[in-house]
DOKOL-137850 format. One line per 4 residues: number of its first residue (from 1); their letters; for each residue z, x, y of C-alpha. Coordinates in steps of 0.05 Angstrom, whole numbers, plus 32768, in hexadecimal, padded with zeros to 4 digits. Layout:
BEGIN
NUM> a> Z/X/Y ~ ...
! end
This chain:
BEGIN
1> xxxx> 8E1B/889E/8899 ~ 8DF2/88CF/88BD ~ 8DF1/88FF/88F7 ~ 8DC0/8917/8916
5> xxxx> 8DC5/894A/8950 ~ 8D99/8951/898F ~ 8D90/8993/89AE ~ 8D80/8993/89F1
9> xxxx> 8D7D/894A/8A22 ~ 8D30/8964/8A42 ~ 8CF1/8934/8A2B ~ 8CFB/8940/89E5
13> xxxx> 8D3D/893E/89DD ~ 8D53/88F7/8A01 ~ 8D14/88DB/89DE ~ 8D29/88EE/8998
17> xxxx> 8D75/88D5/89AE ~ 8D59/8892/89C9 ~ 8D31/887E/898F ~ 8D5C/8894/8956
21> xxxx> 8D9C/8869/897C ~ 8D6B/8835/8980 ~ 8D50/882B/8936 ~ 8D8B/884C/890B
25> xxxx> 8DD0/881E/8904 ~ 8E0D/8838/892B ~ 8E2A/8849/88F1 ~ 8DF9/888D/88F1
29> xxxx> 8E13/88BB/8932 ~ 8DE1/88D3/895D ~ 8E04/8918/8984 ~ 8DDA/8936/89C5
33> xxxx> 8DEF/8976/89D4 ~ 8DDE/899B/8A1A ~ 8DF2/89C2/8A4A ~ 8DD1/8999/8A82
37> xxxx> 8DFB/895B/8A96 ~ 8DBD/8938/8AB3 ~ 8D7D/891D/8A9D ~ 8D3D/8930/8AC9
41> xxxx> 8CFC/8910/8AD1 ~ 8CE0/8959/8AD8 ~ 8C93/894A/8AE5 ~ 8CAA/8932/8B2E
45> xxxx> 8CCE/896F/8B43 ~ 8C96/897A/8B72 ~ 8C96/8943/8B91 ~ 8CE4/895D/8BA1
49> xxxx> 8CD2/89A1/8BA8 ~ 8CA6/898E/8BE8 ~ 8CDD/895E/8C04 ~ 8CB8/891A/8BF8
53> xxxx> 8CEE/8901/8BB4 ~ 8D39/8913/8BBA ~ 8D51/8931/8B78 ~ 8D80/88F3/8B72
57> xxxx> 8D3F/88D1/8B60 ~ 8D2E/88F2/8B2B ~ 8D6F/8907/8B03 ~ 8DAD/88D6/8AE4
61> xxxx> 8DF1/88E9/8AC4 ~ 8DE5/88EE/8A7A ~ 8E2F/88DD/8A63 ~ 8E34/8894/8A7C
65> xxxx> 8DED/8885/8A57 ~ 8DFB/88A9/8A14 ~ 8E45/8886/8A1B ~ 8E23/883D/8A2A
69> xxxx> 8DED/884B/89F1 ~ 8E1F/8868/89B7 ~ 8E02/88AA/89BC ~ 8E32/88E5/89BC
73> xxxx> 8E24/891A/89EF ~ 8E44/896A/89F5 ~ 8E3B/8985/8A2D ~ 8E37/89CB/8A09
77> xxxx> 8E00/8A00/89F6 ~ 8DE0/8A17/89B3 ~ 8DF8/8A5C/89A3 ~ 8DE5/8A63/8959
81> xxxx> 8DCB/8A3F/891D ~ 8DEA/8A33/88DF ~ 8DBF/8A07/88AE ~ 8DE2/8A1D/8873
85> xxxx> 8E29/8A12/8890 ~ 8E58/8A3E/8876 ~ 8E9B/8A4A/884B ~ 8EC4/8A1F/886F
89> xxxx> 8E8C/89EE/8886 ~ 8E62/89CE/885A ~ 8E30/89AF/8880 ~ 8E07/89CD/88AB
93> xxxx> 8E19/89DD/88EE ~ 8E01/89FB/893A ~ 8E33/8A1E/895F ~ 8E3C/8A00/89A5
97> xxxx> 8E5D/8A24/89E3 ~ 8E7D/89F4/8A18 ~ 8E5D/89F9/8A63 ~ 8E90/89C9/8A83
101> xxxx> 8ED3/89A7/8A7C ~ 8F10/89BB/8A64 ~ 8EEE/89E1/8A26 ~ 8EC0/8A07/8A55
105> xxxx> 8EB2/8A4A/8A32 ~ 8EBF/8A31/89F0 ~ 8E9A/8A2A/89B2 ~ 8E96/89F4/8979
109> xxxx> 8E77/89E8/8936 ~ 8E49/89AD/8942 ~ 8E3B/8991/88FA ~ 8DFB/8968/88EB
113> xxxx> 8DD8/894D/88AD ~ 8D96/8954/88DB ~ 8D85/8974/8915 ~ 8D56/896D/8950
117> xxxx> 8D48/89B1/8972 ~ 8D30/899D/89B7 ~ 8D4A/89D3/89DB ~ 8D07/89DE/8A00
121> xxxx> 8CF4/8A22/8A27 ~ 8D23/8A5C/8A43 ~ 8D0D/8A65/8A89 ~ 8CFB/8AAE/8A88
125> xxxx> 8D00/8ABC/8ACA ~ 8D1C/8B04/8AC0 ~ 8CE3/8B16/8A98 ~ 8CB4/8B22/8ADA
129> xxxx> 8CE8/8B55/8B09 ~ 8D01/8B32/8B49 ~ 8CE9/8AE8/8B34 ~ 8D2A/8AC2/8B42
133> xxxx> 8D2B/8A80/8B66 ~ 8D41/8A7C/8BA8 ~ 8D3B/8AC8/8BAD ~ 8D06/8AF2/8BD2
137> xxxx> 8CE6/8ABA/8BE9 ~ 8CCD/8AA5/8BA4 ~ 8CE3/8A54/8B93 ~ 8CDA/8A2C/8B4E
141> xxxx> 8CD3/89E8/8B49 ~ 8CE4/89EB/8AFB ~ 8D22/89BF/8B05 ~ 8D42/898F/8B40
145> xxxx> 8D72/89C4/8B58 ~ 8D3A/89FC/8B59 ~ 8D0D/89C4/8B79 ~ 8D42/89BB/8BB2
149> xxxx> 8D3E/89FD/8BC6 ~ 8CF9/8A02/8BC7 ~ 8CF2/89CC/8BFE ~ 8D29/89EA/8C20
153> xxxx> 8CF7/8A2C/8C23 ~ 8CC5/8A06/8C2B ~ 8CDF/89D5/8C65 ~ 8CF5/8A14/8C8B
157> xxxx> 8CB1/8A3C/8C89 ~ 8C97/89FF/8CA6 ~ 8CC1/89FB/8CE2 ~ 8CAE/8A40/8CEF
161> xxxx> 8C68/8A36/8CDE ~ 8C72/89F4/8D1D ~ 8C8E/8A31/8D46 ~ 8C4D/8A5F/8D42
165> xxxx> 8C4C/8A87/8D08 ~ 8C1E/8A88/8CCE ~ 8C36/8A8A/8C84 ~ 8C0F/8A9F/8C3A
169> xxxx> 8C2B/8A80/8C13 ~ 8C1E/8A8C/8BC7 ~ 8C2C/8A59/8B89 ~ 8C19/8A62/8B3D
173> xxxx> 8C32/8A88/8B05 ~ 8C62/8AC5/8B08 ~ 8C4E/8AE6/8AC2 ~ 8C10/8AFB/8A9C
177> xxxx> 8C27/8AC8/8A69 ~ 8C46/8A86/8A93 ~ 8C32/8A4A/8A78 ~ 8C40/8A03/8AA0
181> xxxx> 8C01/8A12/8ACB ~ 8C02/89C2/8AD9 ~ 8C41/89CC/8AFF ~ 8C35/89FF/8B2D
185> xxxx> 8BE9/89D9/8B32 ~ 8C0B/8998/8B4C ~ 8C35/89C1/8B78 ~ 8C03/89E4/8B9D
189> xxxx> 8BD9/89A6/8BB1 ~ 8C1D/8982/8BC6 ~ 8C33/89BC/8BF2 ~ 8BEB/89C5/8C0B
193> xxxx> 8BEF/8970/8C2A ~ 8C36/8983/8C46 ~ 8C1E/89BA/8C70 ~ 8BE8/8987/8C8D
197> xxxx> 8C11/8947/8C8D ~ 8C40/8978/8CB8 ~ 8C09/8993/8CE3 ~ 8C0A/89DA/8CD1
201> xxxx> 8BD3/89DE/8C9A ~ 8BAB/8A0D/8CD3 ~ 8BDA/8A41/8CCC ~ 8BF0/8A47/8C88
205> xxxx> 8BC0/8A73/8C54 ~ 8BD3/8A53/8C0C ~ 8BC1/8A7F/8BC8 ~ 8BBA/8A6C/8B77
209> xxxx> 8BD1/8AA2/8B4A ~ 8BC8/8A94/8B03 ~ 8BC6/8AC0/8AC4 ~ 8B8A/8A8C/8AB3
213> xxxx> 8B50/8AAB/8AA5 ~ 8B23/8A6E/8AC8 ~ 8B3F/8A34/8AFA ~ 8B4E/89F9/8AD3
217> xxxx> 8B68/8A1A/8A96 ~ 8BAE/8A02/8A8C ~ 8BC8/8A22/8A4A ~ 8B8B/89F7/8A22
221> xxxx> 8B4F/8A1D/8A2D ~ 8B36/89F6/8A69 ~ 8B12/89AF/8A5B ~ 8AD4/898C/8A5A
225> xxxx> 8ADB/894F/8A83 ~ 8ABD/890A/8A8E ~ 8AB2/8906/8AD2 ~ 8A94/88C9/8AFB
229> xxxx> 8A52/88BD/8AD7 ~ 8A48/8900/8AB8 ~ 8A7E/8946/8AA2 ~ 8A9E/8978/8AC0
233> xxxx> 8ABD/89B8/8AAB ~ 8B0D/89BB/8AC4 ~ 8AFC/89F4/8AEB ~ 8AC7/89D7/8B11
237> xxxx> 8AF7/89A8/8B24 ~ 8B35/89CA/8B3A ~ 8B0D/89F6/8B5D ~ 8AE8/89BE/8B7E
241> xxxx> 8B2F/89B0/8B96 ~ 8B48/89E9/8BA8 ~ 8B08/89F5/8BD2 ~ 8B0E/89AB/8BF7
245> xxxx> 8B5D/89C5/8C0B ~ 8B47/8A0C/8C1B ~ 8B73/8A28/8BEB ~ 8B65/8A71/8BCB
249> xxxx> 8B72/8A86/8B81 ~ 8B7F/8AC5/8B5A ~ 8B70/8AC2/8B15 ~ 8B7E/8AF7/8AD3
253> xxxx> 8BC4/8B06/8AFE ~ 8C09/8B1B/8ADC ~ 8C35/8B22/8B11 ~ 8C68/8B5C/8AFB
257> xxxx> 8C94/8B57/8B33 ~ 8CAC/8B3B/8B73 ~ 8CCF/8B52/8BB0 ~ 8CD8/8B2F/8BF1
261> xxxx> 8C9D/8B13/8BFE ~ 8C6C/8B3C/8BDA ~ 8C53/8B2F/8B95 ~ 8C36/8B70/8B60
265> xxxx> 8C08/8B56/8B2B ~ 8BD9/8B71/8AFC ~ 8B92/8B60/8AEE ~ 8B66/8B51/8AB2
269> xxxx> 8B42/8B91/8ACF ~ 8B7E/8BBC/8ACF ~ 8B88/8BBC/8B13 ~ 8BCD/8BBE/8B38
273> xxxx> 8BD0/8B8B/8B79 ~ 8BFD/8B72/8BA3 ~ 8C00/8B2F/8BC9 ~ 8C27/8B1F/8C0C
277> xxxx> 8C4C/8AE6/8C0B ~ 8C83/8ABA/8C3F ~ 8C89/8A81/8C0A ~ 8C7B/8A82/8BB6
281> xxxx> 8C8A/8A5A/8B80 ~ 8C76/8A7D/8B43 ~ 8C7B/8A5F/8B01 ~ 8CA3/8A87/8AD4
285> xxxx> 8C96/8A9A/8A87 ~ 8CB3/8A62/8A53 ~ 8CDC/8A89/8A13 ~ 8D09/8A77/89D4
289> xxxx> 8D52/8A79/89E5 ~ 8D5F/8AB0/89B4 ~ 8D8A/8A81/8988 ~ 8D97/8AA3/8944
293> xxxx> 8DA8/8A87/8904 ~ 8DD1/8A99/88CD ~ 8DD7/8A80/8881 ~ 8E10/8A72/8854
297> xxxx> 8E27/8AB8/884A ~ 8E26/8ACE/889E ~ 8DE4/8AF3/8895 ~ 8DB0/8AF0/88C7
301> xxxx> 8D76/8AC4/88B3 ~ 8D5A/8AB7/88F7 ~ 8D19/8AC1/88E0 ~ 8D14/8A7D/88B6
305> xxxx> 8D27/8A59/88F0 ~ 8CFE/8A79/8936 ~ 8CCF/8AAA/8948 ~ 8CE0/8AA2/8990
309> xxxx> 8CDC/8A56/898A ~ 8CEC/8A2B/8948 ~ 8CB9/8A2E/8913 ~ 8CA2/89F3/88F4
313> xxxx> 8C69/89D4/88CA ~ 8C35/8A00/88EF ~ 8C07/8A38/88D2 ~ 8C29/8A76/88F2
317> xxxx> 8BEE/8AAC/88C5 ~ 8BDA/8AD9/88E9 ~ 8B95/8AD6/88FD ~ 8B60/8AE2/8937
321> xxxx> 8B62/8AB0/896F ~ 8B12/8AA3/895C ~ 8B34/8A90/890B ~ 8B66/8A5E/8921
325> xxxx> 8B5C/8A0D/891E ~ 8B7E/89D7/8932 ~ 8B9B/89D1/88ED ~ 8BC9/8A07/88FA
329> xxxx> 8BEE/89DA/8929 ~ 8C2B/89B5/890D ~ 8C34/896A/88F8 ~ 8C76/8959/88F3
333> xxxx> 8C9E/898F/8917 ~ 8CD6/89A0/88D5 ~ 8CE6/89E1/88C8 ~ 8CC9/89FC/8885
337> xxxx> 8D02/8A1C/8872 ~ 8D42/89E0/8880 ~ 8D1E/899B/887D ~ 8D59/897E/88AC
341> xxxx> 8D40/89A3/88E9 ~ 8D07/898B/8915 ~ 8CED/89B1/8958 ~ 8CC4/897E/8987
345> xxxx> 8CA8/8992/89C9 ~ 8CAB/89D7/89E3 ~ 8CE7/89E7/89B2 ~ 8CB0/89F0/8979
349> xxxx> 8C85/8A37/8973 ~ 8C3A/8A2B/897E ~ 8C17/8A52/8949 ~ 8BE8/8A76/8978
353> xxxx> 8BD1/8A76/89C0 ~ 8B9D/8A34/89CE ~ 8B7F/8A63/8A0C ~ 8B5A/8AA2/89FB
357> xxxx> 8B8B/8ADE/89F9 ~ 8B7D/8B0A/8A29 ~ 8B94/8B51/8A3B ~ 8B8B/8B74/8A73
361> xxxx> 8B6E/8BBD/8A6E ~ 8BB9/8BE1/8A70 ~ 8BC1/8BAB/8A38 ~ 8BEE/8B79/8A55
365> xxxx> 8BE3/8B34/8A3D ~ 8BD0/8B08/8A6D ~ 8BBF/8AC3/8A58 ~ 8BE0/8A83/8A5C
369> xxxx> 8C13/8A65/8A23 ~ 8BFD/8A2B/89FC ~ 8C26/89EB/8A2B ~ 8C4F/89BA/8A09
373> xxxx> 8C6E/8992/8A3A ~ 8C67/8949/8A4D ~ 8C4C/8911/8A25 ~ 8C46/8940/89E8
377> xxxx> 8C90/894A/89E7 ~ 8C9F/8905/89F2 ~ 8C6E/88FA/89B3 ~ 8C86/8928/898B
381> xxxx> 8CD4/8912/8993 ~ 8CC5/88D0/897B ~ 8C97/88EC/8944 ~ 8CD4/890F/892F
385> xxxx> 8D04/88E0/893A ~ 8CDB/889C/8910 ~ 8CDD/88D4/88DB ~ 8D1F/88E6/88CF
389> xxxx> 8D2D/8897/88DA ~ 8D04/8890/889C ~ 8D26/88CD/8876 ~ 8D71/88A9/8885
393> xxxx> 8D59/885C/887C ~ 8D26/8867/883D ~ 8D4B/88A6/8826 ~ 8CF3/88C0/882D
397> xxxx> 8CF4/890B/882F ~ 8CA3/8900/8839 ~ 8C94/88FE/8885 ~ 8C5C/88C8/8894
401> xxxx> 8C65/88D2/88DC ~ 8C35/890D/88F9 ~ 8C14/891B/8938 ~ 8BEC/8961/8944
405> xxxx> 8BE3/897B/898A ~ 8B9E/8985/895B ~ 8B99/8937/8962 ~ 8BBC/891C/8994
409> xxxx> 8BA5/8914/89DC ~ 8BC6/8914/8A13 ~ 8BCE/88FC/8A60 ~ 8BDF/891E/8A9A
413> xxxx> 8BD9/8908/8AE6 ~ 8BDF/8946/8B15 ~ 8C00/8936/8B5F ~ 8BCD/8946/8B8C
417> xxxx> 8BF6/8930/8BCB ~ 8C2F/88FE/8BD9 ~ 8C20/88C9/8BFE ~ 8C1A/8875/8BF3
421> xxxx> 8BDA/8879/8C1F ~ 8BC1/88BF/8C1C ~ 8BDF/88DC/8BD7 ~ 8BB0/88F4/8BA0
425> xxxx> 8BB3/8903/8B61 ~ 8B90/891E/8B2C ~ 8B88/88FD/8AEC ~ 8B74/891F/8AAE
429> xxxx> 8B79/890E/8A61 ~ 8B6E/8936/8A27 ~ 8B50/892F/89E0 ~ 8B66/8953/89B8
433> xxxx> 8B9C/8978/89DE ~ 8B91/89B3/89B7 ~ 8B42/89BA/89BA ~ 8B13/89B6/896F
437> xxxx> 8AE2/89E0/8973 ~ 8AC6/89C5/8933 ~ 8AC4/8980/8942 ~ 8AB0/8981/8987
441> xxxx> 8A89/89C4/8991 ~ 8A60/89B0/89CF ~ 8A93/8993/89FE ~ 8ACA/89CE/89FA
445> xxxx> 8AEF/89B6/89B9 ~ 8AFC/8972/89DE ~ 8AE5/8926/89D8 ~ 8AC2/8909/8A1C
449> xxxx> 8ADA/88CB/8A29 ~ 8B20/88D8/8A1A ~ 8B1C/891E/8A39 ~ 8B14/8906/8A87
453> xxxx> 8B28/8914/8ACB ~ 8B27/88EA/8B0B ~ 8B44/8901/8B53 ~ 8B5B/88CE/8B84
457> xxxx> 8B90/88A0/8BA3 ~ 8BA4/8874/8B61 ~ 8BB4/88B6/8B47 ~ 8BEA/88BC/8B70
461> xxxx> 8BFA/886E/8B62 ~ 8BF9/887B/8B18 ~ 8C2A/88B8/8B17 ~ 8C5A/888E/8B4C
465> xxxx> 8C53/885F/8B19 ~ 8C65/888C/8AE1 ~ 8C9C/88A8/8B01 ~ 8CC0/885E/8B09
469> xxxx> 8CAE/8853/8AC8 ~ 8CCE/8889/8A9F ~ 8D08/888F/8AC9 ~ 8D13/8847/8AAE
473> xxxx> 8D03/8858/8A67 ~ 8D35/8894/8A65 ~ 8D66/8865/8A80 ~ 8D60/8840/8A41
477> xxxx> 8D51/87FE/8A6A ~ 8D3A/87B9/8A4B ~ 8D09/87C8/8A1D ~ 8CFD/8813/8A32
481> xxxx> 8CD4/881B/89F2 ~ 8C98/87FC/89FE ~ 8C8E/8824/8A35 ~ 8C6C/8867/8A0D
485> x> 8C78/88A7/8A0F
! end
């Protein structure tokens, strides 16, 4: 018998926890621990944060599922690793503090034989001074409950906006090295149709500020796109959007701190600004958890296990951005160091920035972080999960299940607007997600054809769709697996 343990109940982690249940015997115990007791559908927190989904929607209980499905489930937190064990453990073990119940403050040795680190990102709002949600009027639609509050800002600027006065109201990125770009992208747009669908659009002044160094960049170096009959550059196309809606951008920005209503940020130039604001959401940086690990004999070895997030299979040399390929990237997500630990989705550590690093003249960095949310993480749980199915069933220590952000494209459809009649959405795939330069040198590292973008009502359609669709698979309804990831 077998057990394998699930960090984290995100994307990754309640993909890696559905397919292993599904494919291994119950004799082999799968274990989820997290601190969350809900599962969210995250990509439609804007639709909440602008008041058009409730958060009931997009969230379920996790217990009564992992009970109904045989999965074990701690409502606890990872506090340190142990891969080694120790004297009077054997195996291997993380140590997990209790966030609720009657053990609420306490910790546990959580043994495993392998483990699934899909602990995803630390929200780092603390790292840019005065960026908390709900607080100087800054918002975050990062998860339901931040969402909530955000239309709850949101709904109440507009009532005074309906009583005469006129708002700015800014949404992006709060740090020189956010990543998630998407998110605060969709948000904008959405936020933009509410202020017209509630007739106040005339006197509201909306801003982008983005630590990209060009519209359209997104963490991947901006894209080449099929468009209609011919291409487009992703910048010409947000900003052909952002012009249609009247919205204003500021780009090569790390905001350094917030008070009410006013944003500081730096430039690329070196220049210190400030920006006036009655409403933000500001996306905030993504960072490791600062987990450490320990072996046999108690001694740190944190090193062989994260460098901020969890090394795995990827080429971590150092090197200038203009050296690096997409070989570097990694295949299977295992640690080099403890072939029982895998790190899907944003819980593994890129092995360099996929946008340009760029510093500003003071020499700040500010230039987006590589994204590794959505249909990546879902792809690379179940990458990881067929494969250590393989390792328990065929005792195979050989992983023949691999999938490079290098090679693998992906889909992503952008809420332009909510709304069965007037919604939009913007549809865009990639190929490859992270761009070869080598292989495709003429279309920005990208395939046309499978790198495209369309803007429109089935957009909207499509990610309504989605939405349904997912929430049905993380159920673990009838035949939830054929619906991919």
């Amino acid at each position: 018998m077998s057990k394998i343990v699930v960090l984290g109940a995100g994307i990754s982690g309640h993909v890696a926890a559905a397919h292993l249940r599904r494919k291994l015997s119950k004799q082999h115990q799968i274990i989820v621990v997290s601190p969350n007791s809900n599962y969210q559908w995250i990509p439609s927190n804007i639709w909440v944060g602008v008041g058009r989904m409730k958060s009931e929607s997009i969230l379920f209980p996790l217990a009564p599922l992992y009970k109904r499905k045989n999965i074990g489930f701690i409502q606890a937190k990872a506090i340190e690793f142990h891969p080694e064990g120790d004297d009077n453990t054997d195996k291997p073990y993380v140590t997990c503090e209790y966030v609720a119940g009657a053990n609420k403050g306490e910790s546990e040795k959580v043994t495993y034989d392998y483990l699934i680190n899909a602990t995803g990102p630390k929200l780092n709002f603390e790292a840019t001074e005065g960026l908390i949600p709900g607080k100087n009027k800054t918002y975050s639609v990062c998860t339901y409950t931040h969402a909530n509050h955000a239309w709850k800002g949101l709904s109440e600027l507009i009532q005074e906006m309906k009583n005469g006065k006129t708002a700015r109201i800014l949404i992006g990125t709060g740090h020189g090295q956010s990543t998630c770009q998407g998110a605060a992208f969709e948000y904008i747009l959405n936020v933009e149709q509410e202020l017209r669908k509630h007739k106040v659009r005339d006197k509201a002044e909306i801003t982008w500020i983005s630590n990209e160094y060009e519209l359209g960049d997104f963490g991947m170096d901006g894209m080449m796109l099929s468009y209609g009959k011919g291409a487009m550059k992703s910048s010409e196309m947000v900003q052909m959007v952002f012009e249609e809606r009247g919205i204003k951008w500021i780009l090569g920005s790390a905001v350094q701190k917030v008070e009410e209503g006013l944003a500081h940020y730096e430039t690329l130039e070196g220049e210190f600004k400030t920006e006036v604001f009655d409403f933000a959401m500001l996306i905030p940086s993504f960072s490791g958890h600062g987990f450490k690990s320990f072996d046999r004999n108690g001694i740190e070895n944190t090193e062989k296990l994260f460098r901020g997030f969890m090394i795995v299979d990827a080429d971590y040399t150092k090197k200038p951005y203009e050296e690096w390929s997409v070989q570097d990237w990694p295949e299977t997500y295992q640690n080099p160091s403890y072939d029982n630990i895998f790190a899907p989705g944003i819980a593994f550590a890129p092995p360099h920035a996929i946008s340009k690093p760029r510093v500003s003249k003071n020499g700040t960095p500010i230039s987006p972080a590589p994204p590794r949310t959505g249909m990546p993480s879902g792809i690379t749980a179940k990458l990881v999960a067929d494969n250590i199915i393989d390792m328990i069933k065929h005792n195979n220590k050989k992983l023949n299940h691999k999938g490079s952000l290098g090679n693998m494209g992906a889909a992503c459809i952008a809420s332009a607007g909510f709304g069965m009649m007037d919604g939009s959405g913007v549809s865009i795939t990639t190929f490859p997600i992270v761009p070869d330069y080598k292989k495709y040198p003429d279309t920005q590292g990208r395939k046309l054809g499978k790198t495209f973008g369309e803007i429109g009502l089935a957009g909207h359609w499509l990610k309504l769709a989605l939405h349904y669709a997912f929430i049905y698979k993380a159920k673990m309804k009838p035949f939830w697996w054929l619906i991919p990831e």
